[in-house]
C-alpha positions in Angstrom: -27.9 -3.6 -24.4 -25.1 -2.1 -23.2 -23.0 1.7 -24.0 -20.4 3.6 -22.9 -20.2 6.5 -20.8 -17.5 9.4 -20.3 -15.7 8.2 -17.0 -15.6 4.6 -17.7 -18.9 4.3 -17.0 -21.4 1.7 -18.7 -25.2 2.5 -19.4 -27.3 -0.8 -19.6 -30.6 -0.9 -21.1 -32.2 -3.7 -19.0 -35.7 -5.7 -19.9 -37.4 -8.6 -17.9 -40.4 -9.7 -19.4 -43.3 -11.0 -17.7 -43.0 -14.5 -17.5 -38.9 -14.7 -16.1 -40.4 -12.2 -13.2 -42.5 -15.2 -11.6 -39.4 -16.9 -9.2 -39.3 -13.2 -7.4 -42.8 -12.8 -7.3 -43.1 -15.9 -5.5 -40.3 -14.7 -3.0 -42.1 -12.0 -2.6 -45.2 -13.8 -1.6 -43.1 -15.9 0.9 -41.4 -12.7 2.6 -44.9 -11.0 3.0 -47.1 -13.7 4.4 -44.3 -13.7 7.6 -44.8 -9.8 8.0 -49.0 -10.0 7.5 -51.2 -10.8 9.1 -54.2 -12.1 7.5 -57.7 -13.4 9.6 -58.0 -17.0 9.9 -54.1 -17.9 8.9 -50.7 -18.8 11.0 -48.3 -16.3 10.2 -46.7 -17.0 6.9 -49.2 -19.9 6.0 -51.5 -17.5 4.2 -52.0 -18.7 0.2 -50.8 -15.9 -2.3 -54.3 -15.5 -3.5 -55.2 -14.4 0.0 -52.4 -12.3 0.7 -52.4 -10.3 -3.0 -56.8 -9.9 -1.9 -55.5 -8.0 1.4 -52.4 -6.5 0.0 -53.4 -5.9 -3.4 -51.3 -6.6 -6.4 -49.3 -3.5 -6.8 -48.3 -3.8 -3.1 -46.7 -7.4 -4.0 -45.0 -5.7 -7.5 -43.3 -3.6 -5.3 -41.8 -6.2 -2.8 -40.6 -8.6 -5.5 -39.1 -5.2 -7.7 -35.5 -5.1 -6.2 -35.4 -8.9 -6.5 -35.8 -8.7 -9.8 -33.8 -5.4 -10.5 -30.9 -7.6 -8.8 -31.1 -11.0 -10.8 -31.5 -9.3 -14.2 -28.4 -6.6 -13.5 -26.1 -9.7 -12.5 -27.4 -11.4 -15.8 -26.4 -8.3 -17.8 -23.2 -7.7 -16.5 -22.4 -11.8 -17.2 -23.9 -11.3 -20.6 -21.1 -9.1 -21.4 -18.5 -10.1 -19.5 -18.3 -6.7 -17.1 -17.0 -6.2 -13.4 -18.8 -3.8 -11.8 -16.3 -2.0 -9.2 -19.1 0.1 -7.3 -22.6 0.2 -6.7 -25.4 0.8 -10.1 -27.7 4.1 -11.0 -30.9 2.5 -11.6 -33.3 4.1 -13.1 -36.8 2.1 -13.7 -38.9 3.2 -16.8 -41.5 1.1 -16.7 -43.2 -1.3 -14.2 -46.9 -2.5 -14.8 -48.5 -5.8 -14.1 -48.7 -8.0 -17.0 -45.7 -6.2 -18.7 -41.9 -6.1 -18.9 -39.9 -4.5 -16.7 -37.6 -2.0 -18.5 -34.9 -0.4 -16.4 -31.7 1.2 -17.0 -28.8 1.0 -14.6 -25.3 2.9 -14.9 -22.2 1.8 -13.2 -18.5 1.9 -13.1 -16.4 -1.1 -14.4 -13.2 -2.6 -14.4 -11.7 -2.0 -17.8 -10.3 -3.8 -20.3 -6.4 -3.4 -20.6 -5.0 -3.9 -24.2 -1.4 -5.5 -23.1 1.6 -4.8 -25.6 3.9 -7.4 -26.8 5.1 -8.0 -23.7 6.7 -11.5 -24.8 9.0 -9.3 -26.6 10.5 -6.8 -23.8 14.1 -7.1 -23.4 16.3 -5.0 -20.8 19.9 -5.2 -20.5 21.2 -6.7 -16.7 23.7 -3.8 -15.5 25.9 -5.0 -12.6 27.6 -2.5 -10.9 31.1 -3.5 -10.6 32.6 -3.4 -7.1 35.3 -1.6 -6.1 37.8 -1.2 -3.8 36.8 2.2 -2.4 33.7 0.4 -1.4 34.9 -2.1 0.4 36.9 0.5 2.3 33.7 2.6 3.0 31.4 -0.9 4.3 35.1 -1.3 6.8 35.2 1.9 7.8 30.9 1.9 8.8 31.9 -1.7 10.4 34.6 0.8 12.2 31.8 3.2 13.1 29.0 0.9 14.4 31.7 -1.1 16.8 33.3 2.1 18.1 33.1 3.7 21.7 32.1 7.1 22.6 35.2 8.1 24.9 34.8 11.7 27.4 36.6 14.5 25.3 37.9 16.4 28.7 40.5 18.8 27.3 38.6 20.2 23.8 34.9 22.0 23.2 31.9 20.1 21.1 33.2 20.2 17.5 31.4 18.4 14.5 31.4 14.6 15.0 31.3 15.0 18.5 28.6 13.5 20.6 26.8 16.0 23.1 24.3 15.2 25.8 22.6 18.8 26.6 19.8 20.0 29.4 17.6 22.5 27.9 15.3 25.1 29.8 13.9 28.4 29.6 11.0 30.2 28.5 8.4 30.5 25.5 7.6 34.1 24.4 4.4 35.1 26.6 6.5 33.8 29.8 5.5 30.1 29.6 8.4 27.8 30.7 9.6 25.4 28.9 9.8 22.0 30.3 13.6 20.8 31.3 14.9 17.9 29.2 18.0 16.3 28.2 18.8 16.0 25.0 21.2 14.0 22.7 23.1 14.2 19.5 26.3 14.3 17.5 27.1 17.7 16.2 26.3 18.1 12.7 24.5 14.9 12.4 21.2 16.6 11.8 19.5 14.6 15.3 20.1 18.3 17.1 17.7 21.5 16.3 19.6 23.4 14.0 19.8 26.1 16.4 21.2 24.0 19.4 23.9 22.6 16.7 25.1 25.8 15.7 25.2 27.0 19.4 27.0 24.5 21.5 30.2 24.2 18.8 32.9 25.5 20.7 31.2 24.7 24.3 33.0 23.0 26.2 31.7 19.9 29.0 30.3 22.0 31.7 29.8 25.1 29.7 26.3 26.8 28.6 24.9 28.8 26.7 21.4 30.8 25.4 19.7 30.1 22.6 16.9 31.6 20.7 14.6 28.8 19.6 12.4 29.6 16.5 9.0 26.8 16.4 7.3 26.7 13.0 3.8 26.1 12.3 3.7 22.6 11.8 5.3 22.0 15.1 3.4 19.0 17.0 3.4 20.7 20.3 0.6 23.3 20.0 1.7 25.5 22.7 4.9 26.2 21.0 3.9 26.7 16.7 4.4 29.6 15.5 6.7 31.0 18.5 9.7 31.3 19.7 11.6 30.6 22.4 14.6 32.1 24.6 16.9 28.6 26.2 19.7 28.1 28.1 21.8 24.9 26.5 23.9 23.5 29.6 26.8 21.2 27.9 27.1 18.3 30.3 29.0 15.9 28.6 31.0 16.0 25.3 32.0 12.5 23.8 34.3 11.5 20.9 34.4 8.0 19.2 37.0 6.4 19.5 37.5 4.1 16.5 39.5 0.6 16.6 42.7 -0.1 14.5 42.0 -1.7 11.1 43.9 -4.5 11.6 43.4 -8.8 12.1 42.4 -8.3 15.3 39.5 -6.4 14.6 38.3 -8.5 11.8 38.3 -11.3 13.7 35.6 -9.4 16.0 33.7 -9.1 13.2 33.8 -12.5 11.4 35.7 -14.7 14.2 38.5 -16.5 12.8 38.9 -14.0 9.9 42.3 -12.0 9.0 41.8 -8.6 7.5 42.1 -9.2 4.1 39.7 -12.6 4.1 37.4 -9.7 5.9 37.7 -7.5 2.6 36.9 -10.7 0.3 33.8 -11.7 2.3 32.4 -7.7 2.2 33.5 -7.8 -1.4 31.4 -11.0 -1.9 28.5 -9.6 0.2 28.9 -5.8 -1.9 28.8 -8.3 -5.6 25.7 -10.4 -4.0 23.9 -6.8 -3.2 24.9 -5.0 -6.6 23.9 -9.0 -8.1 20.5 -8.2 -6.8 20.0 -4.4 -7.5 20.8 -4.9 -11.4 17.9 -7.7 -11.6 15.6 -5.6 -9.6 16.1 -2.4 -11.9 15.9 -5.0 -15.1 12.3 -5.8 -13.6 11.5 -2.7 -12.8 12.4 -1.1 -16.5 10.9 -3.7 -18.2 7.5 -3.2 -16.1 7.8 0.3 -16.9 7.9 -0.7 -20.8 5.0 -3.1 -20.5 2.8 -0.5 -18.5 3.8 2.4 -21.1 2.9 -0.3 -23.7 -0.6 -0.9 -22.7 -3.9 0.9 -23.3 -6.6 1.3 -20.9 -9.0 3.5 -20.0 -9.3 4.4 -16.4 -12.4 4.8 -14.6 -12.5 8.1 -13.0 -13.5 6.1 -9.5 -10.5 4.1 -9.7 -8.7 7.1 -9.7 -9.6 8.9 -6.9 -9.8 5.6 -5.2 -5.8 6.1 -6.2 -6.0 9.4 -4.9 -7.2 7.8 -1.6 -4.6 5.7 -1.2 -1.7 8.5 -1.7 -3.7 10.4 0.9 -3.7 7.9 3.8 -0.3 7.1 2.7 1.2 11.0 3.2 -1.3 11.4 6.5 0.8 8.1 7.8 4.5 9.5 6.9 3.3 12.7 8.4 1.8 11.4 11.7 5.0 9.0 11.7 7.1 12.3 12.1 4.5 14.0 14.9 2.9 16.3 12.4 -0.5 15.8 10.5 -1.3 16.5 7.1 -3.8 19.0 7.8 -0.6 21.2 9.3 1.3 21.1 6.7 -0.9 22.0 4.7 -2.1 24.9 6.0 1.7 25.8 6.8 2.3 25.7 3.0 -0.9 27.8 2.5 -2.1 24.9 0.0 -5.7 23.5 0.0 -6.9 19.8 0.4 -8.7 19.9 -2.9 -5.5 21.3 -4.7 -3.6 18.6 -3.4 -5.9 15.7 -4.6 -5.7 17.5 -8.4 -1.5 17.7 -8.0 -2.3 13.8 -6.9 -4.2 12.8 -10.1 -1.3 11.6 -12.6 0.5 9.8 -9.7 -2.6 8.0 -9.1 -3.4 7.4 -12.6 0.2 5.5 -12.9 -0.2 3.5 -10.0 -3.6 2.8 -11.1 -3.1 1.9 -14.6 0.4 -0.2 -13.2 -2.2 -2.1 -11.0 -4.5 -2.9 -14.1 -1.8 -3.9 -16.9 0.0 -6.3 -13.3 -3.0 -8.1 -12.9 -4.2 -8.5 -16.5 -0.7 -9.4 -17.8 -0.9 -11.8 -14.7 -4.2 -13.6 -16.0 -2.8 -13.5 -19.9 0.4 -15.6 -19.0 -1.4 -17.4 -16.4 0.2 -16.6 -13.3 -2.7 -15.9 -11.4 -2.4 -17.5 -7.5 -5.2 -20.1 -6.7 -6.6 -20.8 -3.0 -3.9 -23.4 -2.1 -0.8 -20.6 -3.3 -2.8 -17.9 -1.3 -2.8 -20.0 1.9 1.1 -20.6 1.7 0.9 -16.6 1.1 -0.7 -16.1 4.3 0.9 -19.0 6.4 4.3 -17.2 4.8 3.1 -13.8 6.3 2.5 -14.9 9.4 5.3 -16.7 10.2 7.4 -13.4 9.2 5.4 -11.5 11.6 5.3 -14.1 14.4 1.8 -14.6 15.0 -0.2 -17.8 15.1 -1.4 -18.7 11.6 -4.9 -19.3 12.3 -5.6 -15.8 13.7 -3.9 -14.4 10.8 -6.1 -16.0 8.3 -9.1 -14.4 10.1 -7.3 -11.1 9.7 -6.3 -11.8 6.2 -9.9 -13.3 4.5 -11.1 -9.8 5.3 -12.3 -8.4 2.1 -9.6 -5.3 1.9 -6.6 -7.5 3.3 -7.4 -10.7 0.8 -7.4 -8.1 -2.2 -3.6 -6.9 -0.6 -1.8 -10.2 0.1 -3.2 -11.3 -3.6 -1.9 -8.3 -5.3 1.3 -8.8 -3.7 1.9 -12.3 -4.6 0.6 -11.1 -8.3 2.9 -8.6 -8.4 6.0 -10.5 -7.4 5.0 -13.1 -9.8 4.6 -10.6 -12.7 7.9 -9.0 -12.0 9.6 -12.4 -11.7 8.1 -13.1 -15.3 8.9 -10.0 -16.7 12.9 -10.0 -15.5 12.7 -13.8 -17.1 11.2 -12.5 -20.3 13.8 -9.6 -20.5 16.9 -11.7 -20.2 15.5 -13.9 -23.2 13.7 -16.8 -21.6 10.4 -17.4 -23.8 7.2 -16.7 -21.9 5.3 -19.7 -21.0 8.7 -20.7 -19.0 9.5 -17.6 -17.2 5.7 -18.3 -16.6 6.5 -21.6 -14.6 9.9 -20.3 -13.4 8.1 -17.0 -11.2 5.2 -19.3 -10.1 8.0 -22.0 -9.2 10.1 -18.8 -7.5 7.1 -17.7 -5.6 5.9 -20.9 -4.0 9.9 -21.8 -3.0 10.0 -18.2 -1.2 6.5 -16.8 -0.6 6.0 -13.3 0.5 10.3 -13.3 0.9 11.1 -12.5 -2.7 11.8 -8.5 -2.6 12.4 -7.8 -6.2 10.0 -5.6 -7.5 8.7 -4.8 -4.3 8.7 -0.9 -4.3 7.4 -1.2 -8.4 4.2 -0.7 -7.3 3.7 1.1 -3.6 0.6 1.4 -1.8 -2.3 -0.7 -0.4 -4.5 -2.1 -0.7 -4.7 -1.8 -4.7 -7.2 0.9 -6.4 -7.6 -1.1 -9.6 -6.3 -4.9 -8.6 -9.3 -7.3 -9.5 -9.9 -9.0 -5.7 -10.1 -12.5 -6.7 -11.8 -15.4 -5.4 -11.6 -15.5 -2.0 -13.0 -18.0 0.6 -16.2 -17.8 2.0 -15.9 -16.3 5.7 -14.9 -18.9 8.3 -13.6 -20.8 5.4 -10.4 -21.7 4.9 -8.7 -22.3 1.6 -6.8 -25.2 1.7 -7.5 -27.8 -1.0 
């Protein structure tokens, strides 16, 4: 019998009676004549009879109890169709010779997700028309990225200008600060604020002091918190120097081109982009509508698992940028603990969003098999230019087999979802986003950022080989 508990919990009331306990009493038997001894036997030849006389019965109960614990808990959870996603309470009630076994055991489960009409989503495709200010602007960065930094000899550092700097001086307390040579244009944001502010107006070979203010979260330790007093020596000052918009410089760019047969290729490239942004945000809004369409109950362990994930996530951004979570933090005078609770609804979206991808994925049967998971992962690692077969190692581990499945779940459902918005019937945008996955795997991007993070709190794992198996067909 099985009931619900708060949390997404189930409580099942388990029996085993007497004569179904026999196959793990026998194991037991077998496992205990290897570890006993008993006068005038080879180690594990000893008869049961023998062994239960020197062991006694109880002793023999007890061996064969979390055998058969474990075979009637998997037969529960079969019987009604459960997926446990951690570890089971057990409780045993009662254990005597002769009869049943009556245990209860509680546990967390994958729940069931009551998908919407999904069939019936429809989203209008928005295409951004392009115009001619933008082709202008993608010219003028063309301009930017192919221009040269030229001396300014006759003029100070202004905004725009680029300014190569040597720094040095002292950190309150009388602690020098390392000399270095910095970079940056003015105004750019690269430069310390305060070193931006100062050297406007400084000309090449000019200098100038500079009080330098460190906050907490700064990575070197020796300077957060404090400040220090610089001298900003200008050594060079650079302007760039920008070509003439002309046939000549388009045929840099696309050789053979004139200016204007630039413009309609950036135009074409600019439609192609805006093409692809307006399918995206159809699959993105019509995910959103399926996923606010669906009921399910989240398991409060899948959400912290969630809570996890944004965790590790914010501790990588941060040590990406030289700080650690833990600074900023206590910088912003804000506990761990209140962080996880500000995390909770972010986690419960990306949860449930995990939960409705994969079920919807299983209702219009667009689930991956082996042979679509091992073009996943020969896809993968030819994108990141390892050898394949080390890869797959890598990749039939547990926690990266749940990723790369989700993944190719997720770009399926969002394929089938942007079909089913523009009006194509299910069961074909069904073959049309397996078709479009196995043409492109791991390449198609739409959809990509819908559902951030990994590997997946809620996504079911899926069969996976056995180790040292491959999957191939």
């Amino acid at each position: 019998m099985a009931s619900r508990a708060p949390g997404g919990r189930v409580v099942l009331d388990v029996e085993v009676a007497p004569e179904d306990m026999a196959p793990d009493i026998e194991q037991a038997f077998r496992r205990l004549a290897k570890q006993v001894r008993v006068p005038g036997f080879r180690p594990g030849r000893a008869p049961a009879v023998m062994l239960e006389r020197v062991l006694g019965r109880d002793r023999v109960l007890r061996e064969a109890l979390d055998d058969m614990v474990n075979r009637a808990y998997r037969s529960a959870l079969d019987e009604q169709s459960l997926v446990p996603i951690d570890q089971p309470q057990v409780e045993v009630q009662s254990f005597e010779d002769g009869q049943p076994l009556r245990f209860q055991a509680t546990v967390s489960v994958r729940p069931e997700v009551r998908l919407g009409d999904y069939a019936a989503v429809r989203v209008a495709r928005e295409v951004a028309p392009v115009q001619p200010g933008d082709i202008d602007g993608a010219l003028e960065d063309l301009r930017v990225a192919r221009g040269t930094w030229v001396p300014v000899e006759d003029a100070p550092a202004a905004e725009g200008h680029l300014v190569i700097v040597d720094i040095a001086g002292q950190v309150e307390g009388g602690r020098p600060v390392e000399e270095s040579r910095v970079e940056g244009v003015v105004g750019s944001g690269r430069l310390r604020q305060e070193i931006d502010q100062a050297v406007r107006g400084v000309a090449s070979g000019g200098s100038v002091e500079v009080e330098l203010h460190f906050g907490t979260e700064e990575p070197n330790r020796l300077l957060a918190g404090k400040s220090a007093q610089v001298r900003v020596s200008v050594r060079e000052v650079k302007r760039l120097e920008l070509a003439a918009l002309d046939d000549a410089f388009a045929a840099q760019v696309s050789p053979g081109s004139t200016l204007e047969e630039l413009r309609r290729e950036i135009g074409g490239r600019l439609q192609a982009a805006a093409e692809r942004h307006a399918d995206q945000a159809v699959a993105e809004k019509a995910l959103t509508a399926v996923v606010d369409g669906a009921e399910v109950e989240i398991p409060d362990l899948l959400v912290q698992r969630g809570v996890d994930n944004l965790l590790a996530e914010m501790e990588q951004q941060f040590t990406a940028a030289g700080v650690t979570l833990a600074s900023q933090l206590e910088a912003q005078g804000r506990t761990l603990e209140a962080l996880r609770a500000d995390l909770v609804p972010s986690a419960e979206r990306r949860v449930k969003t995990e939960l409705v991808v994969d079920a919807l994925a299983e209702h219009a049967g667009v689930v991956p098999d082996l042979r679509d998971m091992d073009e996943e992962i020969d896809a993968v690692a030819r994108g990141a230019q390892v050898s394949p077969v080390e890869f797959r190692k890598v990749a039939l581990r547990p926690e990266n087999w749940s990723a790369l499945r989700f993944n190719l779940v997720q770009r399926r459902v969002v394929r089938l979802l942007a079909e089913i918005a523009g009006g194509v019937p299910a069961e074909e945008a069904a073959t049309v986003a397996i078709a479009a996955s196995r043409r492109s795997p791991a390449a198609d991007g739409a959809g990509a950022a819908a559902v951030p993070g990994n590997p997946p709190a809620g996504a079911a794992a899926g069969d996976r080989p056995a180790d040292g198996e491959g999957g191939r067909a």
